[in-house]
N, C-alpha and C positions, 0 to 999 in steps of 0.2 A: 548885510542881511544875515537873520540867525539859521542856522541849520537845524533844521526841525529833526528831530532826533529819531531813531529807526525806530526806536520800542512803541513811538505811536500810530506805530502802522501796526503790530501784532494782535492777533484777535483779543486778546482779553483786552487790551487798553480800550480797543471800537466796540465793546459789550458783547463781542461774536465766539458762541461755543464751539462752533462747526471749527474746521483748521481750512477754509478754502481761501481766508483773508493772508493765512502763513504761506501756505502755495502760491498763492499770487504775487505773495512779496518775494520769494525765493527766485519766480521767476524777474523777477524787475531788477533784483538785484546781480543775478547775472546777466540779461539783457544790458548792463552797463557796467558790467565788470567791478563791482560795487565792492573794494578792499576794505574800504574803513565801514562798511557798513557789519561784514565776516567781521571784523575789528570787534565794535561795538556789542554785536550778539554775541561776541564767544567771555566777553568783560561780565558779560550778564547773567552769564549761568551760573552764576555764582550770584546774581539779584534776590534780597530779602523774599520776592513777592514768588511762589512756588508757579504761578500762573506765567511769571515771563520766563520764568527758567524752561517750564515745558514748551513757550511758545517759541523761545530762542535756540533749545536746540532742533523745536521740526525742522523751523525756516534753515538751519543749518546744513541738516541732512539732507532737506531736500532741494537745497543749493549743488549738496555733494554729488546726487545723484544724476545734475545734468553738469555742472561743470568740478569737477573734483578737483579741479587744482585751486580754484579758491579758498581751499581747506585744508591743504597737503602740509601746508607750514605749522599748524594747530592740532600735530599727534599725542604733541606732550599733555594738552591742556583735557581732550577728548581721554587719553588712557588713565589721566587723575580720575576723572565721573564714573569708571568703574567700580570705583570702590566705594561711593557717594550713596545716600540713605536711602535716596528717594530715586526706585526702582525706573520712574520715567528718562531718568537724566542717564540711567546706566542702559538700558536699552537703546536710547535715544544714541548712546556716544560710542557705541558698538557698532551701531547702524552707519555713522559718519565714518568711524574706521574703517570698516569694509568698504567705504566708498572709495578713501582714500590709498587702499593697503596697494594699488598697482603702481600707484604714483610716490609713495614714500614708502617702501617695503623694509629700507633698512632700517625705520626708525621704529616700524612694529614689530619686526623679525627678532628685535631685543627683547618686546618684551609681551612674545607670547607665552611663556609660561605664565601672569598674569590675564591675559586675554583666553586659554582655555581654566585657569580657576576660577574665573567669573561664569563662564558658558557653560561650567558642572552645575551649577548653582541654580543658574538663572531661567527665564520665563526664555520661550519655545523662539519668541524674535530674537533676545540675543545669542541663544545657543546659532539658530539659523546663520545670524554673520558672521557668527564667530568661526564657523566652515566656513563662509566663503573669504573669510580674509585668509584661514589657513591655504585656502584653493589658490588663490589671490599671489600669497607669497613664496607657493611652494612651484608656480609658472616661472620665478626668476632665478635663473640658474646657478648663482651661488648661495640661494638660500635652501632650493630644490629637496635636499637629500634629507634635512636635519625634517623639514616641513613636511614631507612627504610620509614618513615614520609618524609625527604626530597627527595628521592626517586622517592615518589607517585606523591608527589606535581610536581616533575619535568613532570610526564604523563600527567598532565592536560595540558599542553602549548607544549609539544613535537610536535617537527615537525613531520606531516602526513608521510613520506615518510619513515622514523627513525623508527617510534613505532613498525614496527611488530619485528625488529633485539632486542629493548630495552628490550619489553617484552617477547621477547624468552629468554633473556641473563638475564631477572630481575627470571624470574619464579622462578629456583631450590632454589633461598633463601627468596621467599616470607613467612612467617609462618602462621599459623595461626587465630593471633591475628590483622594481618594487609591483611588478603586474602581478605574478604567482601572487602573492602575499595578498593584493588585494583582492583578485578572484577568490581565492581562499575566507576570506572573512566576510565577502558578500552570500558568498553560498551558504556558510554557515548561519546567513541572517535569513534565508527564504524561510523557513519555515515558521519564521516570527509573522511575518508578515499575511494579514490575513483577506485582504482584499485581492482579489486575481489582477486588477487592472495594474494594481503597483506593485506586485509580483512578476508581473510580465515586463514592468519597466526593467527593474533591475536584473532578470534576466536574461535583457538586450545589452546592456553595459556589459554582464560575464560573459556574451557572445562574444561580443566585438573586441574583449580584452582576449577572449581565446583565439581570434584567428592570428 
């Protein structure tokens, strides 16, 4: 019996523009633990046809985002698409990073200074993962301290709109060694920010880091 190949379940192959045909394969694909299937899509992102590239890394991501370890082995291939033309595929492989950054930290923790020169650059989703993979890796203790530094420095220039979700998400692994410092650089950011409700978020982060 032949094995019908996974790329004819992707939306563009079944004529489908919406992405709920990708969601649904993502989900089938970890309801059975589907290795060679990760196999096959990550072979493809790198396919001539621009349509399975963007349909092979959703299904990707959004494998990552309910089982991440089916992706944890595929940092190397994922931190290559950063640098790739076609701004879908570099979004898209930022987004799988971040999925994966708890479960392989030492193999991004190499090479975030790439992962923040794409996030200066880039559109507002991959700056987004590109904190929380810093968040991500600066949680495991022997990467802590270097991550922590690049971190903070990312609050000074964060987009106004961003900082109160960063800093809710940054707080539980702030320590104590690096809290002055962050308090410090959150304050100096209130008065960027112009809406009261996400001024009072971040607010509540300087509270809770001051007691």
């Amino acid at each position: 019996m032949i094995k019908t190949s996974i790329l004819n379940k992707l939306a563009s192959s079944i004529g489908r523009r919406d992405t709920e045909p990708n969601k649904d394969l993502a989900q089938q694909i970890v309801a059975k633990n589907d290795k060679a299937a990760i196999k096959e899509l990550v072979a493809n992102l790198s396919n001539k046809d621009k349509n399975i590239q963007s349909d092979c890394i959703k299904v990707l991501y959004e494998v990552g985002e309910r089982k991440p370890e089916l992706l944890a082995e595929y940092d190397k291939e994922f931190l290559e698409l950063l640098t790739n033309k076609n701004n879908r595929l570099v979004w898209g492989a930022m987004t799988a990073l971040d999925c994966i950054a708890s479960i392989n930290p030492k193999g991004i923790y190499k090479n975030l200074a790439l992962i923040l020169k794409i996030s200066n650059t880039g559109s507002v989703i991959t700056k987004d993962h590109a904190i929380g993979i810093l968040t991500k890796v600066a949680a495991v203790k022997e990467y802590k301290d270097n991550a922590l530094i690049l971190l903070l420095d990312q609050f000074k220039t964060a987009l106004t709109n961003q900082l109160p979700k960063y800093a809710e998400d940054a707080f539980p692994i702030i320590d104590d060694k690096h809290k002055k410092d962050f308090i410090k650089i959150l304050s100096s950011r209130l008065d960027d920010i112009e809406k009261d409700t996400k001024r009072n978020r971040v607010e509540k982060v300087i509270k809770k880091l001051s007691k």
